[in-house]
C-alpha positions in Angstrom: 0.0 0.0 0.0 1.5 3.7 -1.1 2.0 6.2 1.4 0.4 9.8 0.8 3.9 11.0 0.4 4.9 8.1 -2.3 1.4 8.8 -4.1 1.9 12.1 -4.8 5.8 11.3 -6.3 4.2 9.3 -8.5 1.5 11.8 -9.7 3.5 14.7 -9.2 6.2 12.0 -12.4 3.2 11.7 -14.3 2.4 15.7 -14.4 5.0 17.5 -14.6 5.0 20.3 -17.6 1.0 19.8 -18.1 -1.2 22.9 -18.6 -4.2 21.7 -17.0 -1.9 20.8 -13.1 -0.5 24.2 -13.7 -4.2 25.8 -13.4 -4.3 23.2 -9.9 -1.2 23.5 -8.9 -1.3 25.5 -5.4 -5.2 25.6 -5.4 -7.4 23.2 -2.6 -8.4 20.9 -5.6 -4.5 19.9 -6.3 -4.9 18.2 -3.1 -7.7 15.9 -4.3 -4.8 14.4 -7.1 -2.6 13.2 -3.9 -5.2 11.5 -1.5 -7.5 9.4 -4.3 -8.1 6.4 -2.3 -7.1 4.2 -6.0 -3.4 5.2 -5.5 -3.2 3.1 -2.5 -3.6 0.0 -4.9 -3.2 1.1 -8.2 -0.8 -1.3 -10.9 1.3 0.8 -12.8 1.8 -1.4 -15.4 -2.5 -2.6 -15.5 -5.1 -1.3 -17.8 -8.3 -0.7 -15.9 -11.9 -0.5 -17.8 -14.4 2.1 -17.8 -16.5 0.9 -15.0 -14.0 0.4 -12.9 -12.5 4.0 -13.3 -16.1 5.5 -12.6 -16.3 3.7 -9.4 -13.4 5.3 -8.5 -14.4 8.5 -9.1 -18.4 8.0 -8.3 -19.5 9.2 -11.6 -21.7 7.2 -14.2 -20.0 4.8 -16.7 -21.9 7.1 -19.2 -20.4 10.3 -17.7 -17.1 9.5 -17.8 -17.1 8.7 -20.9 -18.9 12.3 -21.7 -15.5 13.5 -20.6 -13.4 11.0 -22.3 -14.4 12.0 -25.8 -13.4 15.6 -26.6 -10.2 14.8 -25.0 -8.9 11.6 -26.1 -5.6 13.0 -27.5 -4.7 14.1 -24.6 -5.6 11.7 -22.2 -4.3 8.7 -23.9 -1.1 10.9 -25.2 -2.1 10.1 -29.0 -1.9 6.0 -28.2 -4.7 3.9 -29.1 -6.9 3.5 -25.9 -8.5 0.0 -27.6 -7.2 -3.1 -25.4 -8.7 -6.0 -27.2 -11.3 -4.0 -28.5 -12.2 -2.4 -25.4 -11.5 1.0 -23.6 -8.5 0.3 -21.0 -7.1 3.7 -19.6 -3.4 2.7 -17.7 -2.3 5.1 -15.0 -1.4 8.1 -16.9 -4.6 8.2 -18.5 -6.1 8.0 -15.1 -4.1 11.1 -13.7 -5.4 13.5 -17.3 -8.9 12.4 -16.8 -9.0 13.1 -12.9 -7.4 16.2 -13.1 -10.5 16.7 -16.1 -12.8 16.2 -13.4 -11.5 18.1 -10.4 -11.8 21.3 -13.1 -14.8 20.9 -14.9 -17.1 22.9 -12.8 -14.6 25.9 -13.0 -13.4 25.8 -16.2 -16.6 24.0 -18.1 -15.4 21.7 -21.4 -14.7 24.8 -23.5 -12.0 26.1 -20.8 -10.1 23.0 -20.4 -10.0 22.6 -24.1 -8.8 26.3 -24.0 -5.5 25.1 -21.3 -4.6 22.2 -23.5 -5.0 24.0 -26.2 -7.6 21.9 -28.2 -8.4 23.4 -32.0 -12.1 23.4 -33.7 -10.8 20.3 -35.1 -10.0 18.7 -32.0 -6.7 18.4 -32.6 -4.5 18.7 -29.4 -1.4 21.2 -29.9 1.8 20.3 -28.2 2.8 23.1 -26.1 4.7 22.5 -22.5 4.1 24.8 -19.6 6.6 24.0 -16.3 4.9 23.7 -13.5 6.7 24.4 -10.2 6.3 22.2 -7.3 6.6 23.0 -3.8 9.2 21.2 -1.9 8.2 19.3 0.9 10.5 20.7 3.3 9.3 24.1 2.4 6.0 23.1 3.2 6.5 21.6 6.1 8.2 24.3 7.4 5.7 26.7 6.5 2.6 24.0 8.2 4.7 24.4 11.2 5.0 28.3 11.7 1.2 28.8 10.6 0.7 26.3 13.3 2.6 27.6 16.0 1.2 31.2 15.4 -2.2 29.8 15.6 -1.1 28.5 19.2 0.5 31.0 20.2 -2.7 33.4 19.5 -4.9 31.2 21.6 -2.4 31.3 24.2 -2.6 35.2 24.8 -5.9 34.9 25.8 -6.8 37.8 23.0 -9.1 35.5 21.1 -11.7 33.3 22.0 -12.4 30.0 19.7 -16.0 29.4 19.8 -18.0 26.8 17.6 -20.9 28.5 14.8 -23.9 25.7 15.4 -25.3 27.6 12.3 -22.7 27.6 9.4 -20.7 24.3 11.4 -17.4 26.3 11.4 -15.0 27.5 14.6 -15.9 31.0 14.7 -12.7 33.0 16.8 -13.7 36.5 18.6 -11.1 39.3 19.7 -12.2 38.5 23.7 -12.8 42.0 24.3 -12.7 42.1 28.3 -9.5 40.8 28.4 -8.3 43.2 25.5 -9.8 46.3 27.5 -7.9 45.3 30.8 -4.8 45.0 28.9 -5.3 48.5 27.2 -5.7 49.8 30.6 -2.9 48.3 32.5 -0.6 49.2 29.4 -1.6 52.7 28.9 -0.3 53.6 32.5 2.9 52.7 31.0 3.0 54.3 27.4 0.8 55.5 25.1 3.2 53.6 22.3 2.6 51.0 23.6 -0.7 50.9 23.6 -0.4 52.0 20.0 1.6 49.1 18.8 -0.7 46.8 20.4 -4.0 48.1 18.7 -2.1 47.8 15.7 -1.5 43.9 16.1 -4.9 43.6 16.7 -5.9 44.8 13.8 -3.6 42.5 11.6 -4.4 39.5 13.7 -8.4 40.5 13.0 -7.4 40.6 9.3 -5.9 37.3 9.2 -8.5 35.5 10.9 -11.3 37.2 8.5 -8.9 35.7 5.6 -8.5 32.9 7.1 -12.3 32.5 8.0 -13.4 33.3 4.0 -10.7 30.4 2.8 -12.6 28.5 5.2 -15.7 29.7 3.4 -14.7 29.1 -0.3 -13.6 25.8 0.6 -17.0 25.3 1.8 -18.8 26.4 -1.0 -17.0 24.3 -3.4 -17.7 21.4 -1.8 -21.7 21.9 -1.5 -21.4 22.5 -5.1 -20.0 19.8 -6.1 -22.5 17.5 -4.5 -24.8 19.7 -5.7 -23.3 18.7 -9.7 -23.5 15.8 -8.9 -27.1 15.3 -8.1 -28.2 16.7 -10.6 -26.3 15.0 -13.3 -27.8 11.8 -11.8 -30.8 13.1 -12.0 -30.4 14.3 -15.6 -29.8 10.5 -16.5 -32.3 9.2 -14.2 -34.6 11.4 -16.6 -33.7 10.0 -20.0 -33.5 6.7 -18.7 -37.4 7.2 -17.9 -38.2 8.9 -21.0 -36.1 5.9 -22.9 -37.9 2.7 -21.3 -41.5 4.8 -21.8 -40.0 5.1 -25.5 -39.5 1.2 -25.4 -42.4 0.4 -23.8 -44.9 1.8 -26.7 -42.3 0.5 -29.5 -42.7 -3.3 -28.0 -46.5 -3.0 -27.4 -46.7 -1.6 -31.0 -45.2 -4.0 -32.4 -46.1 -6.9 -30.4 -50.2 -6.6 -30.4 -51.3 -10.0 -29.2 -54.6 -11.7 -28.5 -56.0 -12.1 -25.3 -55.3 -16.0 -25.0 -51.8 -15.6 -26.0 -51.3 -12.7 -23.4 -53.3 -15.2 -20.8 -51.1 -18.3 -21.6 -47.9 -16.7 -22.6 -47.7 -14.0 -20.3 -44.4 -14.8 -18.5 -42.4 -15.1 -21.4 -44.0 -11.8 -23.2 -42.8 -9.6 -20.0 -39.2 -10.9 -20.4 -39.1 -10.1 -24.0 -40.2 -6.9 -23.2 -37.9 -6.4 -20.2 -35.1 -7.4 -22.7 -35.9 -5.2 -25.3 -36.1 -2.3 -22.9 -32.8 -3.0 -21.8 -31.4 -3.2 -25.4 -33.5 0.0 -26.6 -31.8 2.1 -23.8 -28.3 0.5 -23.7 -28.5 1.8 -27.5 -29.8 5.1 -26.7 -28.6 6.4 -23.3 -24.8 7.5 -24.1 -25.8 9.9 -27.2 -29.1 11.7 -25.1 -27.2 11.9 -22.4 -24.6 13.5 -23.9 -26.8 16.3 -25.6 -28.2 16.8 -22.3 -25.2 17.3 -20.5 -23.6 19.8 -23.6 -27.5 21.9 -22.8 -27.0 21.5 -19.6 -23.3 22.7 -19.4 -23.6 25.4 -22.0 -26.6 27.1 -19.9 
């Protein structure tokens, strides 16, 4: 099983110079390409099917493929993605198509075609970007001092750290008694003082409002996401309705049987009819879905 640190390695080898993790790089979404719980197990040197892939991501089969198509260039690197006459994406593949997915809602199909630089022909343009990465150490370091000013703020006593039942967030508060003692007790002993001390205040109150919309935004993203999500089921859920009503009258149209057959035959009318249902919106469901999305998408 990979560690969190050997994951990204691996992802951070497979992305390297690519336009679309130069538009995640140092965003909260460039996270998401790090902790996928498929790179705990993942064979580098597998093919994995469609279905398999979409379970991963909890999409459709139908969906990801939606996304698959107007960027197969990229995301198979201009190799054939046919593995004994099936679709088999391998890990690189994987990698393009998630980091796809983690910037549709922002970007939409036309932006991300835009990064790769996509033509109206669909033809992908090589072009290479360098993307910097962060060292690890630096980060680390950096974790560290954010978190020891964080404790050494709720050490003064200057802030209180209370929870928001309403939004589900920590909500911190200048504590204003014990900043209107300390005021006092300094001001005895120099105006400056207090001066310099109003000041800090003032910056600290700053960073914890940034800090507090970060918190927000982060927030916000991730109802909307759900929110996609639900709806693009529910998007399918519809033409898959509309399709088997569809089937339904085609088979009873052109299936019109006496009453004595229906009455003696009736068992093995319904599994015809189940089974052409099935067919009629296997065949169907992948190109109305698709206009649906592009309608829905383009809105």
């Amino acid at each position: 099983m990979l560690k969190v640190n050997d994951a990204k390695e691996m992802v951070l080898g497979i992305v390297q110079d690519d336009p679309l993790f130069v538009a995640l790089q140092h965003t909260p979404l460039e996270e998401n390409l790090y902790q996928d719980a498929y790179l705990t197990d993942i064979d580098e040197s597998k093919h994995y099917t469609i279905a398999e892939v979409a379970g991963w991501f909890d999409i459709t089969d139908a969906m990801l493929r939606y996304y698959l198509k107007p960027f197969e260039q990229y995301i198979f690197d201009n190799a054939s993605p046919n593995v004994n006459g099936n679709i088999r994406l391998n890990l690189p593949a994987i990698v393009r198509l998630r980091m796809i997915l983690l910037l549709k809602d922002e970007y939409r199909v036309r932006g991300i075609k835009l990064l790769l630089g996509i033509d109206d022909n669909g033809q992908l343009l090589k072009h290479q970007i360098t993307a910097t990465t962060m060292d690890s150490d630096d980060l680390s370091h950096k974790i560290d001092v954010l978190g020891n000013v964080l404790q050494q703020m709720i050490q003064t006593g200057l802030f209180q750290i209370l929870p928001d039942e309403e939004q589900g967030t920590l909500q911190v508060n200048i504590n204003q008694d014990f900043l209107a003692q300390n005021i006092q007790r300094l001001s005895a002993d120099s105006a400056l003082q207090v001066e310099e001390i109003q000041k800090e205040t003032v910056e600290l109150k700053q960073e914890n409002e940034h800090l507090q919309q970060q918190i927000s935004e982060l927030q916000e993203n991730s109802v909307k996401d759900i929110v996609q999500k639900i709806r693009e089921r529910h998007i399918e859920n519809e033409i898959v309705s509309t399709l088997r009503t569809e089937a339904l009258r085609l088979f009873s149209e052109k299936h019109k049987v006496s009453f004595f057959i229906k009455m003696f035959k009736s068992a093995q009318i319904e599994m015809d009819k189940e089974q052409f249902v099935l067919s009629y919106i296997s065949q169907h469901l992948e190109e109305r879905l698709e206009v649906a999305l592009n309608d829905y998408y383009d809105k």
